[in-house]
PDB file of N, CA, C and O in Angstrom:
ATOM      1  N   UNK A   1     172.781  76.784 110.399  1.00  0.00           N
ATOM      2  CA  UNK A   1     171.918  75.755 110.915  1.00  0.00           C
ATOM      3  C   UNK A   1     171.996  74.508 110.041  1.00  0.00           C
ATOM      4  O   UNK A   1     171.802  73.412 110.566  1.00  0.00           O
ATOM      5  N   UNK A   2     172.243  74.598 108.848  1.00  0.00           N
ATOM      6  CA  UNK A   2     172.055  73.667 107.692  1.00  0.00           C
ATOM      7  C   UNK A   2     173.528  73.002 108.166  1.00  0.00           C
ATOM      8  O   UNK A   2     173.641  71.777 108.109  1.00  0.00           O
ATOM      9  N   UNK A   3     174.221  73.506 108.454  1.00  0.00           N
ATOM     10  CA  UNK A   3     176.102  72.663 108.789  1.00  0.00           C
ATOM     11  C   UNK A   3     175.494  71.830 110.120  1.00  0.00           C
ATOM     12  O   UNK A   3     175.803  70.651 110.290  1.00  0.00           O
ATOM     13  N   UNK A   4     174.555  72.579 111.100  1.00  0.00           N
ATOM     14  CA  UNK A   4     174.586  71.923 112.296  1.00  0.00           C
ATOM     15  C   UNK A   4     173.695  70.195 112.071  1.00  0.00           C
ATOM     16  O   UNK A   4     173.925  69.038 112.425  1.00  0.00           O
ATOM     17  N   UNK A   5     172.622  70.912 111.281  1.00  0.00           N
ATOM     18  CA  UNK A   5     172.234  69.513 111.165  1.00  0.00           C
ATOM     19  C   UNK A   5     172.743  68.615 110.277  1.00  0.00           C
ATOM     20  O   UNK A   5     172.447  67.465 110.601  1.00  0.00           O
ATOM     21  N   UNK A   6     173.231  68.672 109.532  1.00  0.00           N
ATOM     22  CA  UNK A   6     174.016  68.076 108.657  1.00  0.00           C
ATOM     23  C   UNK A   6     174.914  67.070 109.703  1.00  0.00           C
ATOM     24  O   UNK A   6     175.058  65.855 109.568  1.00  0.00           O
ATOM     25  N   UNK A   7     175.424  67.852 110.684  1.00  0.00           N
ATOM     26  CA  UNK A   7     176.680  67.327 111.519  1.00  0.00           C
ATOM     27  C   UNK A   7     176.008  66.645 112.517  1.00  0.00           C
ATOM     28  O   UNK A   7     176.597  65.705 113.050  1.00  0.00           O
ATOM     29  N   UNK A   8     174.401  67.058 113.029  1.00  0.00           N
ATOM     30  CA  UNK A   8     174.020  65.817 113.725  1.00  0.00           C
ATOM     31  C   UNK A   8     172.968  64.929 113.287  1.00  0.00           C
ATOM     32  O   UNK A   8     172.085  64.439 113.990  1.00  0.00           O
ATOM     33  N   UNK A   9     173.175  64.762 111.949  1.00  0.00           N
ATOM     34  CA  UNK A   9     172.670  63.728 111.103  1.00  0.00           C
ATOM     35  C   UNK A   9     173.804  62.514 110.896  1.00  0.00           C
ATOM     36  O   UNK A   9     173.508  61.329 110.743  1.00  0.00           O
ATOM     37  N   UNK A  10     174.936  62.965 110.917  1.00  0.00           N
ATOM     38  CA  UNK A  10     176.143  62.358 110.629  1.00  0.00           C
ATOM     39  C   UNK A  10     176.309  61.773 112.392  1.00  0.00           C
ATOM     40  O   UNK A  10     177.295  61.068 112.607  1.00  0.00           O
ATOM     41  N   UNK A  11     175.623  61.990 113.259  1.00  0.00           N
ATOM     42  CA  UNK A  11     176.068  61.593 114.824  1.00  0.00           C
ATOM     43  C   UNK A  11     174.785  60.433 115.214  1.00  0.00           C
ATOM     44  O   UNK A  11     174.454  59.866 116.255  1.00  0.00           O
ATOM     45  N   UNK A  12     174.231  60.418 113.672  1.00  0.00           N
ATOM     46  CA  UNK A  12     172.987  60.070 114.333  1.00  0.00           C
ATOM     47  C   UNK A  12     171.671  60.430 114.824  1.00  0.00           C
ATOM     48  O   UNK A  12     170.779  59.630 115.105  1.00  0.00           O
ATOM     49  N   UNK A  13     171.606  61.940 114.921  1.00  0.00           N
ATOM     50  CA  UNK A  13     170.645  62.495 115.956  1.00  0.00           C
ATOM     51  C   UNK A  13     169.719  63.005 113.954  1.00  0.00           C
ATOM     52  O   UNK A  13     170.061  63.368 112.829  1.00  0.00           O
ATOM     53  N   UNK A  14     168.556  62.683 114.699  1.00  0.00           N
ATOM     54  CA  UNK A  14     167.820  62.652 113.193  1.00  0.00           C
ATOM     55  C   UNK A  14     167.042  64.621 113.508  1.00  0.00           C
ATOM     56  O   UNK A  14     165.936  64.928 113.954  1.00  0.00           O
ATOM     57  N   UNK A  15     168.125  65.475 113.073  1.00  0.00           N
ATOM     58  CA  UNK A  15     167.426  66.756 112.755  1.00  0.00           C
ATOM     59  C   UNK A  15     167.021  66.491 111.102  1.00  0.00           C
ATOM     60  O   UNK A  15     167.336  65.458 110.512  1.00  0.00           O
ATOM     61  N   UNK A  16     166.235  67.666 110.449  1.00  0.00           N
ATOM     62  CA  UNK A  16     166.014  67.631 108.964  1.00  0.00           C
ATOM     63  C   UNK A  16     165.791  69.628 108.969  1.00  0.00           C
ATOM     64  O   UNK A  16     165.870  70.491 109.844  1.00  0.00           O
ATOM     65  N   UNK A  17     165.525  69.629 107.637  1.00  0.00           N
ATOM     66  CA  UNK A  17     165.286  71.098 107.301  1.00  0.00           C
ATOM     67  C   UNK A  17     163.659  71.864 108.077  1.00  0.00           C
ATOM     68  O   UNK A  17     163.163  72.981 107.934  1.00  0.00           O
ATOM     69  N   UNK A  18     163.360  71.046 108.630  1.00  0.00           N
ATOM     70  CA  UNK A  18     161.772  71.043 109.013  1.00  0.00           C
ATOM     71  C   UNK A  18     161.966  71.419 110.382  1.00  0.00           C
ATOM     72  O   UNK A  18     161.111  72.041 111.012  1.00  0.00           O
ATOM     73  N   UNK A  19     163.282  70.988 110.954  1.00  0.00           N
ATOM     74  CA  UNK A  19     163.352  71.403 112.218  1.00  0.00           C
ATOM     75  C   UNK A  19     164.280  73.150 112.292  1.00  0.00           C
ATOM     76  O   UNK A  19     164.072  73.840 113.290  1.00  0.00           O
ATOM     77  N   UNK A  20     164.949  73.526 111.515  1.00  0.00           N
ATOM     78  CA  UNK A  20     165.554  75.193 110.828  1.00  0.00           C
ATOM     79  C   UNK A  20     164.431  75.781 110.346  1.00  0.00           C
ATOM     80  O   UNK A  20     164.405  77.004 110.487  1.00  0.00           O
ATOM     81  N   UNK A  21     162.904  74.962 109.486  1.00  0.00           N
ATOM     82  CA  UNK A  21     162.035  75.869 109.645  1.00  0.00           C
ATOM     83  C   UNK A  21     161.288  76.236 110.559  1.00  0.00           C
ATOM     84  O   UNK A  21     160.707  77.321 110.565  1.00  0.00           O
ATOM     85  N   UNK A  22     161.187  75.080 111.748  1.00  0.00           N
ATOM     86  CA  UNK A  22     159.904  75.705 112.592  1.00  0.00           C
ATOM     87  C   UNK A  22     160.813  76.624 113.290  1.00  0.00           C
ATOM     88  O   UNK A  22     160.112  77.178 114.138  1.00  0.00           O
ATOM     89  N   UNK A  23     161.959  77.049 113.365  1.00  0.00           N
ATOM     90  CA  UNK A  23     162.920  78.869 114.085  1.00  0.00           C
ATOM     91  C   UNK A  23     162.073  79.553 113.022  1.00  0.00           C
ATOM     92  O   UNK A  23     161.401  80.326 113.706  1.00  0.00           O
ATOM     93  N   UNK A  24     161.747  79.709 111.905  1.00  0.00           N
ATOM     94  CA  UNK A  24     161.126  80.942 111.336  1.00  0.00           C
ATOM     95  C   UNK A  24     160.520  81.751 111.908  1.00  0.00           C
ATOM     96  O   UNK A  24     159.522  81.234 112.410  1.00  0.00           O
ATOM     97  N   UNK A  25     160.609  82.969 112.141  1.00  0.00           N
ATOM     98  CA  UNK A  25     159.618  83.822 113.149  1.00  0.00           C
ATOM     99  C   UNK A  25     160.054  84.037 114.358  1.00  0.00           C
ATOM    100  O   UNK A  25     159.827  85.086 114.961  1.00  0.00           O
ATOM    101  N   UNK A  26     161.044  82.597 115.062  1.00  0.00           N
ATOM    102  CA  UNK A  26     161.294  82.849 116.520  1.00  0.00           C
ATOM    103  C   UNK A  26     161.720  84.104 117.125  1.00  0.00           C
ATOM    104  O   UNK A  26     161.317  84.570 118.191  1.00  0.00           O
ATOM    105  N   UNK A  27     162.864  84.763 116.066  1.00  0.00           N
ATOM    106  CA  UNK A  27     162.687  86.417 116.826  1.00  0.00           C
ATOM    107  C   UNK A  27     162.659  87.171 116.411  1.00  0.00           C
ATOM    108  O   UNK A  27     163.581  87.973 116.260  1.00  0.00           O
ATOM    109  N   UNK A  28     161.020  87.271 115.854  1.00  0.00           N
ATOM    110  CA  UNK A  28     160.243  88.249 115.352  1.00  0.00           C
ATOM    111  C   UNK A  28     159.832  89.284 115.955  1.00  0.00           C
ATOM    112  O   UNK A  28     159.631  90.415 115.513  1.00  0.00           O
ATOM    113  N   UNK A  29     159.634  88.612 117.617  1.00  0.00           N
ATOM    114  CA  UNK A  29     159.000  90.076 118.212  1.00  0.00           C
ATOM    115  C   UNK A  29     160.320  90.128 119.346  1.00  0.00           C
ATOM    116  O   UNK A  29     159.935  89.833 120.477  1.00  0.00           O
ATOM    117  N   UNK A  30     161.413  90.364 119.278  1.00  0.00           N
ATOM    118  CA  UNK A  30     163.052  90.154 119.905  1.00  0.00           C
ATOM    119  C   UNK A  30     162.836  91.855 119.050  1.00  0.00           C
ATOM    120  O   UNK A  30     162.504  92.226 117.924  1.00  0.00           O
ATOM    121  N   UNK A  31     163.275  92.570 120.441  1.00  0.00           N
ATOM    122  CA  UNK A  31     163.438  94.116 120.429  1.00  0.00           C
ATOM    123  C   UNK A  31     164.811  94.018 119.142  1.00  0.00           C
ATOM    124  O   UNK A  31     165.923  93.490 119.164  1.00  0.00           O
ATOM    125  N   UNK A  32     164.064  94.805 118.107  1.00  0.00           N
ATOM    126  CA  UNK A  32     165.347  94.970 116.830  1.00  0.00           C
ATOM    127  C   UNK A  32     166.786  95.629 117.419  1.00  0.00           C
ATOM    128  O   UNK A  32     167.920  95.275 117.099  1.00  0.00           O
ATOM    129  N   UNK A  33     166.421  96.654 118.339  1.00  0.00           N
ATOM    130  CA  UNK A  33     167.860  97.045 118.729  1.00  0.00           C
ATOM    131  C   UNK A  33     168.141  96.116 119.801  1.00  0.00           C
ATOM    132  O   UNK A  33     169.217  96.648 120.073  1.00  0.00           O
ATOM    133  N   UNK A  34     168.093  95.512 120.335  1.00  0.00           N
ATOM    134  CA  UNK A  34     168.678  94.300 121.086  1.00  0.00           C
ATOM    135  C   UNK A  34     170.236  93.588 120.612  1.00  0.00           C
ATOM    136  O   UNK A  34     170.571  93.232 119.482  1.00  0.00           O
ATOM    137  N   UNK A  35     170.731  93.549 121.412  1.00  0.00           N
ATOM    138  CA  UNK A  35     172.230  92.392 121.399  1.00  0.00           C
ATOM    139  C   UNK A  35     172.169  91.170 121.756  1.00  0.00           C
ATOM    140  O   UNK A  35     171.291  90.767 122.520  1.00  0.00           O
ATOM    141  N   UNK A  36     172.968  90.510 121.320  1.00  0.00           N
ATOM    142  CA  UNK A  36     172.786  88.800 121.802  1.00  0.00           C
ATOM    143  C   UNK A  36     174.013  89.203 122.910  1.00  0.00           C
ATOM    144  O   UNK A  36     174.782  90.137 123.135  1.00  0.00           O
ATOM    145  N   UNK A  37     173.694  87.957 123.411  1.00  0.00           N
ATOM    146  CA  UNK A  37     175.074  87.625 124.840  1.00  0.00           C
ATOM    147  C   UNK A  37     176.332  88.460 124.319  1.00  0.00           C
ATOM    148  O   UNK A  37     176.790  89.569 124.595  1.00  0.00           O
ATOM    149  N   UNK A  38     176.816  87.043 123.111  1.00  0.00           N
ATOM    150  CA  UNK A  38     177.764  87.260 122.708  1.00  0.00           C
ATOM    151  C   UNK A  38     178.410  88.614 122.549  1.00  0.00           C
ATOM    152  O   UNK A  38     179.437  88.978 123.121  1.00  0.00           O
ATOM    153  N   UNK A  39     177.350  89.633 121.314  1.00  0.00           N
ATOM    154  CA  UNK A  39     177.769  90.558 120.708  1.00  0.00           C
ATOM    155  C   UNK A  39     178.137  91.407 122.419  1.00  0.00           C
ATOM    156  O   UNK A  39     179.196  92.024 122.538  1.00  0.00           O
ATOM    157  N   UNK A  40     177.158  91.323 123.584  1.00  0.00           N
ATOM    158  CA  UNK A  40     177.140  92.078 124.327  1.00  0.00           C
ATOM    159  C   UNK A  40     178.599  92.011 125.028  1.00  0.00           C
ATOM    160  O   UNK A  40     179.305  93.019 124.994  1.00  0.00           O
ATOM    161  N   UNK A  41     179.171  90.536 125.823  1.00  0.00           N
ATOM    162  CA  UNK A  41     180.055  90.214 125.935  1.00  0.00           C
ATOM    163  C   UNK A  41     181.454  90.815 124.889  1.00  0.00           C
ATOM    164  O   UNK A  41     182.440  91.172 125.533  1.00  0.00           O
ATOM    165  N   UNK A  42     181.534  90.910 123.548  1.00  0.00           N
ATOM    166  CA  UNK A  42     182.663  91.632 122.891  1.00  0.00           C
ATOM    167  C   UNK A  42     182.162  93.105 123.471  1.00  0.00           C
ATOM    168  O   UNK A  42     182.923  93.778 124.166  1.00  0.00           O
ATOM    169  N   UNK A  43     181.330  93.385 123.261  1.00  0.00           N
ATOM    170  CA  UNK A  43     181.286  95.268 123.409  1.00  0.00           C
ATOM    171  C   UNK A  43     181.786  95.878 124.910  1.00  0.00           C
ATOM    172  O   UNK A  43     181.903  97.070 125.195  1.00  0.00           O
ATOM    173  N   UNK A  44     182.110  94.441 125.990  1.00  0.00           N
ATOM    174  CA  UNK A  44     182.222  94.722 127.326  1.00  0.00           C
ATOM    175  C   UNK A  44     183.379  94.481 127.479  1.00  0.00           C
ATOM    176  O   UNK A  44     183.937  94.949 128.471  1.00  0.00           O
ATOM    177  N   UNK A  45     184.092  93.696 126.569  1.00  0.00           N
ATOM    178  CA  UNK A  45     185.281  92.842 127.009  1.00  0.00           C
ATOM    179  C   UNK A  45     184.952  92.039 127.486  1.00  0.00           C
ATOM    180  O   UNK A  45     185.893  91.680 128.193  1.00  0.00           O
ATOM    181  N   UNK A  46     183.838  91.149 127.676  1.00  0.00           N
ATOM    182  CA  UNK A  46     184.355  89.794 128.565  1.00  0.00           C
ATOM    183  C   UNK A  46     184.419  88.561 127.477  1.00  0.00           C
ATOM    184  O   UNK A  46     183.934  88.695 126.353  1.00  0.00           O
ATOM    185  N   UNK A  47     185.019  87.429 127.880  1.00  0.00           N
ATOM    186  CA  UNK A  47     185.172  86.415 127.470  1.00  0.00           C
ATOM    187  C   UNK A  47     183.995  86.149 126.723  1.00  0.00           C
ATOM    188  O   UNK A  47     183.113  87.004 126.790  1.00  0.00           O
ATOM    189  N   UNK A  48     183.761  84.962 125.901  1.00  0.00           N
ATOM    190  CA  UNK A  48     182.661  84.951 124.663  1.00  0.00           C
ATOM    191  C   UNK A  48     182.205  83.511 125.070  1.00  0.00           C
ATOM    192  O   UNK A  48     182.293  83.107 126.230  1.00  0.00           O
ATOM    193  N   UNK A  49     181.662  82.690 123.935  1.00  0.00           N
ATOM    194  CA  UNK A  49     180.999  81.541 124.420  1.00  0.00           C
ATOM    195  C   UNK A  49     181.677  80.669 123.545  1.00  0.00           C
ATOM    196  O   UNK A  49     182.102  79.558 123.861  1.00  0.00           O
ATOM    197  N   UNK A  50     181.775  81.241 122.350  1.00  0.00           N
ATOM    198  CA  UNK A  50     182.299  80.718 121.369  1.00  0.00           C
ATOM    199  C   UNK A  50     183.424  79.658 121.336  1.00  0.00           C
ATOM    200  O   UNK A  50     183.863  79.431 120.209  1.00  0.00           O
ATOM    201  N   UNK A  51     183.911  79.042 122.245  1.00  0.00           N
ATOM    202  CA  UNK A  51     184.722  77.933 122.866  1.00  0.00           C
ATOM    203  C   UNK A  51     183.874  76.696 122.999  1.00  0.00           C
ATOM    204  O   UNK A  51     183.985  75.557 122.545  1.00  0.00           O
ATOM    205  N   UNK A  52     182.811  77.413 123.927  1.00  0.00           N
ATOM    206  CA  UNK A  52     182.032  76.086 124.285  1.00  0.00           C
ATOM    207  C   UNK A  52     180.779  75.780 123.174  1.00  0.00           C
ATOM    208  O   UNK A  52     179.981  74.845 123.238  1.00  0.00           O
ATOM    209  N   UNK A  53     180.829  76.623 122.352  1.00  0.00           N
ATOM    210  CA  UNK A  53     179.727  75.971 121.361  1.00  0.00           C
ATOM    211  C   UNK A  53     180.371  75.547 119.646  1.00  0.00           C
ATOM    212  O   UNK A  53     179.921  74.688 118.888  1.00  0.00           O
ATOM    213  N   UNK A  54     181.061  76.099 119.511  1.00  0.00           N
ATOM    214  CA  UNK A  54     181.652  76.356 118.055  1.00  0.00           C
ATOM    215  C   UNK A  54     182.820  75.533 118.242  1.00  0.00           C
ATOM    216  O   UNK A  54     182.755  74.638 117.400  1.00  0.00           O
ATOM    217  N   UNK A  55     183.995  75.394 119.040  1.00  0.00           N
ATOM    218  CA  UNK A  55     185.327  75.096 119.082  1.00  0.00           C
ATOM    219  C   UNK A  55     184.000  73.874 118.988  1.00  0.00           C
ATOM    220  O   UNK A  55     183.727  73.506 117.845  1.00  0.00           O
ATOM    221  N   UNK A  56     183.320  73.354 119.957  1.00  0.00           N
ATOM    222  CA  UNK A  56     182.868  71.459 120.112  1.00  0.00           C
ATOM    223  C   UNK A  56     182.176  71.177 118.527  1.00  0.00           C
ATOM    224  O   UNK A  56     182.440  70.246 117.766  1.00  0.00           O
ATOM    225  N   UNK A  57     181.302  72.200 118.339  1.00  0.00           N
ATOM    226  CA  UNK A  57     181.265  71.847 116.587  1.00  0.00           C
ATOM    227  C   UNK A  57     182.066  71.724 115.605  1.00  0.00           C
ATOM    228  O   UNK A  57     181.525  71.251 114.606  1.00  0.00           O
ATOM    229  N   UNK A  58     183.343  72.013 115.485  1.00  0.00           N
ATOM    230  CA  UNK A  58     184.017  72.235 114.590  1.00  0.00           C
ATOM    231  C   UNK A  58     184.653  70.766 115.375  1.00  0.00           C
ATOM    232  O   UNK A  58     184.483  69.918 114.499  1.00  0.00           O
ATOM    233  N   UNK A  59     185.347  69.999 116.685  1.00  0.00           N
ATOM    234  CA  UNK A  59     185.853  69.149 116.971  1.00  0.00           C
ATOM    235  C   UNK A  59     184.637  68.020 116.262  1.00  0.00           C
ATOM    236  O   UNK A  59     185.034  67.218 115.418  1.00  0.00           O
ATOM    237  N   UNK A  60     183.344  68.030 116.621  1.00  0.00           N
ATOM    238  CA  UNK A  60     182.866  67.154 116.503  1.00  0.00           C
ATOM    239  C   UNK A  60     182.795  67.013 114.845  1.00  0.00           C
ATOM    240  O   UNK A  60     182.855  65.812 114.578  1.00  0.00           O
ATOM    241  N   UNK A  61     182.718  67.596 113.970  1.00  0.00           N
ATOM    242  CA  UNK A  61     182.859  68.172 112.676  1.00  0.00           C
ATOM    243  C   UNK A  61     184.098  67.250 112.458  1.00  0.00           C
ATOM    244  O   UNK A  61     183.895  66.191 111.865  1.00  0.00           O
ATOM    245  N   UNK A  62     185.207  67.509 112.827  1.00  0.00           N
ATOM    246  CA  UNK A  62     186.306  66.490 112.332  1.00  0.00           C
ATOM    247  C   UNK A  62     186.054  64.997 112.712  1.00  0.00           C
ATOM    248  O   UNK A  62     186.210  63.992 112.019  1.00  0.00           O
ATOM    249  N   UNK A  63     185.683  65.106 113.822  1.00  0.00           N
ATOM    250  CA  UNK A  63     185.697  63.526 114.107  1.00  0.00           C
ATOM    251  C   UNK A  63     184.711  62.898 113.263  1.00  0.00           C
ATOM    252  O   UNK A  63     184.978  61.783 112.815  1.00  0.00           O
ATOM    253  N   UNK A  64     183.571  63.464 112.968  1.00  0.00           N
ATOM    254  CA  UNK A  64     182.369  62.394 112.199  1.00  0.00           C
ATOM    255  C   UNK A  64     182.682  62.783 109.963  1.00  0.00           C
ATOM    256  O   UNK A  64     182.102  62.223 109.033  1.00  0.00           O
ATOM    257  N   UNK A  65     183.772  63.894 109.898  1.00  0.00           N
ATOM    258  CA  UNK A  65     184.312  63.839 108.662  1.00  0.00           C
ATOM    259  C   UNK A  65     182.824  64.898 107.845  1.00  0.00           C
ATOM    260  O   UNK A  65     182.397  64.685 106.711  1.00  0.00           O
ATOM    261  N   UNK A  66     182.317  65.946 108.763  1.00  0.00           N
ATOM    262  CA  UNK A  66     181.593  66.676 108.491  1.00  0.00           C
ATOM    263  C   UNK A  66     182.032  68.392 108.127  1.00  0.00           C
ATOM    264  O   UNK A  66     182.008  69.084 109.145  1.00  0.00           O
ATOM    265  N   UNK A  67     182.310  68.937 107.206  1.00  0.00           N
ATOM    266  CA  UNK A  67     182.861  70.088 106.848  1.00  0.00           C
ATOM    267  C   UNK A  67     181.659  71.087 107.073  1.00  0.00           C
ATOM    268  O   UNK A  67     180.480  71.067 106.717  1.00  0.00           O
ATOM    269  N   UNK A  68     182.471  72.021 107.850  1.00  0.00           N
ATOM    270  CA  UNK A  68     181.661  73.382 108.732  1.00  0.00           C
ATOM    271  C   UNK A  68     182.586  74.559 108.365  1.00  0.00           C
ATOM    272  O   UNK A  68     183.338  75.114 109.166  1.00  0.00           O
ATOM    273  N   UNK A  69     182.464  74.834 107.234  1.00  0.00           N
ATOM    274  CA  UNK A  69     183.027  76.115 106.562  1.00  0.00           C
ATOM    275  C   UNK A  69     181.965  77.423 107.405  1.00  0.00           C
ATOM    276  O   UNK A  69     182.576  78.486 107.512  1.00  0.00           O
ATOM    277  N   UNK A  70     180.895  77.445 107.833  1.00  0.00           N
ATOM    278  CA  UNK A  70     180.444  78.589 108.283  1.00  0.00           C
ATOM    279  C   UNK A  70     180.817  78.682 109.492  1.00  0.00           C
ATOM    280  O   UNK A  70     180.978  79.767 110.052  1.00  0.00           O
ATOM    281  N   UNK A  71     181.031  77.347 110.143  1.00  0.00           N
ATOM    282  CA  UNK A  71     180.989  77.771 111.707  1.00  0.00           C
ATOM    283  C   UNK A  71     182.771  78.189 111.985  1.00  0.00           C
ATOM    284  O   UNK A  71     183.391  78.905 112.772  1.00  0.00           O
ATOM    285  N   UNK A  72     183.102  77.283 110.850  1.00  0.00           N
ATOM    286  CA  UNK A  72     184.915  77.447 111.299  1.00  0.00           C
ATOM    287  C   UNK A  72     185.087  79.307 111.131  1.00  0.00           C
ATOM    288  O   UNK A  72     185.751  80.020 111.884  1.00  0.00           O
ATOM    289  N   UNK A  73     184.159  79.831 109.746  1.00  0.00           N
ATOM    290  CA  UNK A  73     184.196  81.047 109.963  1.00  0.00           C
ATOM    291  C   UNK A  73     183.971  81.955 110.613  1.00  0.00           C
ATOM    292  O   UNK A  73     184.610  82.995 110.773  1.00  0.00           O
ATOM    293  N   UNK A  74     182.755  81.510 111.156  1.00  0.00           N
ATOM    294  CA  UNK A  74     182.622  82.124 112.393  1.00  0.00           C
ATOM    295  C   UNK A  74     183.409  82.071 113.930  1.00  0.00           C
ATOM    296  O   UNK A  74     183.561  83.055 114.655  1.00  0.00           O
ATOM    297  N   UNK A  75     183.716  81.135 114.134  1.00  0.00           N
ATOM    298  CA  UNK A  75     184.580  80.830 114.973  1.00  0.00           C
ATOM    299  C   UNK A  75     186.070  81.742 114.901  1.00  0.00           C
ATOM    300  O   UNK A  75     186.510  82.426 115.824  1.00  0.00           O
ATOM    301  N   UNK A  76     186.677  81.560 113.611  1.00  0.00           N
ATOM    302  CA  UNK A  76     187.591  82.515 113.479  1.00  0.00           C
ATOM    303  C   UNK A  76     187.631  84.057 113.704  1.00  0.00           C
ATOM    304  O   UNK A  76     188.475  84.739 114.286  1.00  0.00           O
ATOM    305  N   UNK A  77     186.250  84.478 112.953  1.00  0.00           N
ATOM    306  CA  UNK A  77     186.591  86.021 113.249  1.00  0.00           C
ATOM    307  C   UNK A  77     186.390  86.083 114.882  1.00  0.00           C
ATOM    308  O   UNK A  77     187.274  86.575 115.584  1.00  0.00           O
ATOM    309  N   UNK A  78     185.400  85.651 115.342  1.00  0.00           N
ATOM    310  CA  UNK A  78     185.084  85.930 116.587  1.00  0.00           C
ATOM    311  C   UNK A  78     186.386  85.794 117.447  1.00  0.00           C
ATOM    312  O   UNK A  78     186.756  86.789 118.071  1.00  0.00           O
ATOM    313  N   UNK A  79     187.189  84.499 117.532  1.00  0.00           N
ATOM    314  CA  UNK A  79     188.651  84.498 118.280  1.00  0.00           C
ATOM    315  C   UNK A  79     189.619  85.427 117.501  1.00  0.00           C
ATOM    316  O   UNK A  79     190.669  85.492 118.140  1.00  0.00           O
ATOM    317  N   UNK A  80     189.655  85.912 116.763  1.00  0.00           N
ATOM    318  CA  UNK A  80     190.550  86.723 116.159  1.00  0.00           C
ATOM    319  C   UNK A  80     190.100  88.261 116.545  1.00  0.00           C
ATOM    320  O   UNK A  80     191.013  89.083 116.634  1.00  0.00           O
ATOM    321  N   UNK A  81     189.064  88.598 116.724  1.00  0.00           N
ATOM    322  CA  UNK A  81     188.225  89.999 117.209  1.00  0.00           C
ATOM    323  C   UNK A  81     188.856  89.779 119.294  1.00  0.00           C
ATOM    324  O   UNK A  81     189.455  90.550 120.044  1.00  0.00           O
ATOM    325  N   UNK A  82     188.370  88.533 119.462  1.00  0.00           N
ATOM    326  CA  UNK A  82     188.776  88.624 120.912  1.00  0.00           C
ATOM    327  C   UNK A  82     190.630  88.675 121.258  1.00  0.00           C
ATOM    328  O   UNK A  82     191.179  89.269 122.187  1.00  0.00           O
ATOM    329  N   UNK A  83     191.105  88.068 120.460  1.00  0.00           N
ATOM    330  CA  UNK A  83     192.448  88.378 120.313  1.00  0.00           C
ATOM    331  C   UNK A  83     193.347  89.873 120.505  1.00  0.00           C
ATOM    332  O   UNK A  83     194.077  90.432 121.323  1.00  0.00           O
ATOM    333  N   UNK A  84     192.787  90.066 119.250  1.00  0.00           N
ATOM    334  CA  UNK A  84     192.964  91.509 118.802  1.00  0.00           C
ATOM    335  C   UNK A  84     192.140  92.870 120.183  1.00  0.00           C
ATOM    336  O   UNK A  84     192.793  93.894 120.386  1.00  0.00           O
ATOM    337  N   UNK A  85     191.439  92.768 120.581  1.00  0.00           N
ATOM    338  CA  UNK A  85     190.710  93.566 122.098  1.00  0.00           C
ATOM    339  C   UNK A  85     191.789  93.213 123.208  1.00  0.00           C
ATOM    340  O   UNK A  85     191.733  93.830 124.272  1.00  0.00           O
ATOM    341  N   UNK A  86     192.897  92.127 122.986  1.00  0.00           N
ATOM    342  CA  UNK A  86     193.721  91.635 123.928  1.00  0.00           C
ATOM    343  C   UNK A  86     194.569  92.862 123.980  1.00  0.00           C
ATOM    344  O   UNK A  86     194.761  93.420 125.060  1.00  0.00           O
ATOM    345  N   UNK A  87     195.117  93.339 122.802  1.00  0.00           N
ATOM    346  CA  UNK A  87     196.006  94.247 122.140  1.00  0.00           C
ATOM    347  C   UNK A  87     195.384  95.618 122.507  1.00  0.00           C
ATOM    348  O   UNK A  87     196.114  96.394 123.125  1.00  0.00           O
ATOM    349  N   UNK A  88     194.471  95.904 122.286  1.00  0.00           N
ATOM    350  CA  UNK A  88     194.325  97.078 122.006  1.00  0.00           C
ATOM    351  C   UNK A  88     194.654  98.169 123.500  1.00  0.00           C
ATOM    352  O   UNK A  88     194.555  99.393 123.406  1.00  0.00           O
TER     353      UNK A  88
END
């Protein structure tokens, strides 16, 4: 969250750390064994999201000269996990 706003501080768009704290708590009462989309989507095989949210952060990340070492990481394993399910 700290890369995201960082990157839309750099676009202009005025986030701060005040806006990563008021998520504190948000999924607190989110069933613990629960899956997100995503995770659900790899466990099914289908396609992920991770294109349309991460590939545009990491583009927009270059263009405004904003370094996103977490998201590029994330981004990687996730296309490299969907890759690799190509194979198997």
């Amino acid at each position: 969250m700290e890369e995201i706003v960082s990157l839309a501080n750099a676009m202009d768009v005025p986030l701060s750390e005040q806006d990563i704290r008021s998520l504190d708590g948000f999924f607190a009462n989110y069933d613990p064994d629960g899956m997100c989309s995503m995770v659900q989507d790899m466990i099914y095989g289908n396609p992920t999201e991770i294109d349309m949210f991460m590939r545009e952060a990491l583009r927009l990340g270059n263009r405004y000269h904003v370094k996103l070492p977490v998201c590029r990481f994330v981004y990687d394993i996730i296309t490299s996990m969907e890759k690799a399910r190509k194979f198997a």
